[in-house]
C-alpha positions as CSV (number, residue, x, y, z in Angstrom):
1,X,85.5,103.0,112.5
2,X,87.9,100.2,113.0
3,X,91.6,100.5,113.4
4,X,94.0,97.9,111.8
5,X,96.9,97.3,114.8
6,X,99.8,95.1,113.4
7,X,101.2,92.8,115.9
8,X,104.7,91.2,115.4
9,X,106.7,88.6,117.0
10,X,110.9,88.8,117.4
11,X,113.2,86.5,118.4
12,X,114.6,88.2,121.4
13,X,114.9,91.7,119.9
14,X,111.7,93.0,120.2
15,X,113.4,95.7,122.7
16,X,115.9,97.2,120.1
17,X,113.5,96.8,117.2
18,X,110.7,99.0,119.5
19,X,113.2,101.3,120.3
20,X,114.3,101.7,117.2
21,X,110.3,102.2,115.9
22,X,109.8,104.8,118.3
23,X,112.9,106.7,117.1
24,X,110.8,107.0,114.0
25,X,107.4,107.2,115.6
26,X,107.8,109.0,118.4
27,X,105.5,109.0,120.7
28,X,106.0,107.0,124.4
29,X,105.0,102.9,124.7
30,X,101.9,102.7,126.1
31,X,102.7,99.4,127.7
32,X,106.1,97.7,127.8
33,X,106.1,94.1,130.4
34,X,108.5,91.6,130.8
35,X,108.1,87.4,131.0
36,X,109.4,87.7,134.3
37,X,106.7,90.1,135.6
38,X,104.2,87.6,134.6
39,X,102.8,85.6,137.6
40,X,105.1,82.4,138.7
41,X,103.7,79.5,137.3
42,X,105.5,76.5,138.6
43,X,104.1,74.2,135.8
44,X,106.1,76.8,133.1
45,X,109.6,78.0,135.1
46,X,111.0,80.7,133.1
47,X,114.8,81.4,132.5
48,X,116.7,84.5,133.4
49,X,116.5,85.0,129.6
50,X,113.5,84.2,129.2
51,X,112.2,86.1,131.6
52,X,114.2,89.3,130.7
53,X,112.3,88.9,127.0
54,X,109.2,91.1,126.2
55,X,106.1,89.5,126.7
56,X,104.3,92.5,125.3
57,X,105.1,96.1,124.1
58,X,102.6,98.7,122.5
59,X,103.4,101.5,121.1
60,X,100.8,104.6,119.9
61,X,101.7,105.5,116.2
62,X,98.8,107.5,115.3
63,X,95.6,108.1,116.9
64,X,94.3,105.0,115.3
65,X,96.9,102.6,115.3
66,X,99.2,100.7,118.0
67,X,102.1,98.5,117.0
68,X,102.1,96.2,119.3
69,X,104.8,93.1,119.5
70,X,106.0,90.7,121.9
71,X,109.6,88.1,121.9
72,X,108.9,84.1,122.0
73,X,109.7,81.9,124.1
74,X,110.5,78.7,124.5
75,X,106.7,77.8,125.0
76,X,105.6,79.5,121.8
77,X,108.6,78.0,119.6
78,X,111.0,79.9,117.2
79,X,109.7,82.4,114.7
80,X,110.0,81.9,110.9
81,X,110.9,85.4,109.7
82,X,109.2,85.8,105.7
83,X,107.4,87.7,103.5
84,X,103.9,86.6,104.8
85,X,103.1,90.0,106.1
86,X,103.7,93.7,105.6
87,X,102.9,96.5,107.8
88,X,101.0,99.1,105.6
89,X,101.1,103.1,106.4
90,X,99.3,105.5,104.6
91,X,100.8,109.0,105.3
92,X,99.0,112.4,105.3
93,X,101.6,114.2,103.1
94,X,104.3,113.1,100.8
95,X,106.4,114.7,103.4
96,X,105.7,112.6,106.4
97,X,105.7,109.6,103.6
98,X,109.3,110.4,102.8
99,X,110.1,110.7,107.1
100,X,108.9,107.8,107.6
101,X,110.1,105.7,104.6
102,X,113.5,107.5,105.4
103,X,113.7,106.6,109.1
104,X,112.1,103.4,108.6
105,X,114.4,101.6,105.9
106,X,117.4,102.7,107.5
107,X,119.9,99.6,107.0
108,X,117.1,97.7,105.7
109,X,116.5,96.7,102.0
110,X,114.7,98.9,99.7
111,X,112.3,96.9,97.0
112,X,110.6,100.1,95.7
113,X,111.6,103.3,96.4
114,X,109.4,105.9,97.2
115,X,107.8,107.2,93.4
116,X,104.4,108.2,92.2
117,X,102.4,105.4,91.1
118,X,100.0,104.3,88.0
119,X,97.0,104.3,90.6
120,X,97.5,107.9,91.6
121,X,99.4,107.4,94.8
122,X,103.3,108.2,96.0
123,X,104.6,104.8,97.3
124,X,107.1,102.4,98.7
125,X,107.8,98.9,99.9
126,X,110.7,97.7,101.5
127,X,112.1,95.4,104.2
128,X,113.8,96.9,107.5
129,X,116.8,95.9,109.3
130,X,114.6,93.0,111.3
131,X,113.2,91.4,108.3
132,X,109.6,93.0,108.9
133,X,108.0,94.8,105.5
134,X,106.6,97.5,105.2
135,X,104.7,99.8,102.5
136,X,104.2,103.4,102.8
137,X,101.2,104.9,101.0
138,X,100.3,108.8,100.1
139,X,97.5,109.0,98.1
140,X,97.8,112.0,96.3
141,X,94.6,111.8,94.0
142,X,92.0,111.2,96.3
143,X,89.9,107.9,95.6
């Protein structure tokens, strides 16, 4: 079966937006590395800042799916924060749906609360306090 793992890019908060996630979550990062534990490459010197950035973090949210993220750099240029992508959950129960909509807005911006749907579903979209969407998804008629 194949997994969908949603991979974002921060601007030098990928730490406190992780942390924050795993609040939520729970659950341990599988993998969390630095710039600066990347080999020296004398071609690419990396600040103090830089280097203190996370180069990757993954983090187990269910059995099938890792969010996994990573802070640029100056190599890979700024990131444009938009609405180009949304990170989509479908809960097992209305009650982990409301958890995780709950935790996960939390000083973000709500565009749809959490409501039954036309299409049989209980569902929700909004933006968290990083600028990263999200929908959460409870089917309760089965397709």
């Amino acid at each position: 079966m194949a997994t969908v793992n949603v991979y974002l890019t921060f601007n030098g908060n990928t730490e406190e937006a992780f942390n924050f996630y795993k609040s939520v979550f729970g659950g341990e990062f599988s993998y969390l590395g630095r710039f600066k534990d990347v080999p020296a490459d004398d071609n690419c010197p990396t600040s103090e800042e830089e280097g203190n950035r996370i180069m990757h973090v993954s983090l187990p949210i269910s059995k099938e799916t890792i969010l996994m993220a990573s802070d640029s750099t100056s190599f890979s240029g700024d990131v444009t924060f938009g609405n180009n992508f949304s990170v989509s959950i479908n809960a097992d129960s209305k009650e982990e749906a409301d958890q995780l909509f709950n935790g996960l807005s939390t000083g973000g911006n709500i565009i749809m609360p959490m409501e039954k749907t036309f299409w049989g579903a209980y569902f929700g979209m909004f933006t968290d306090k990083f600028g990263i969407n999200w929908m959460i998804n409870f089917d309760e008629v089965p397709c």
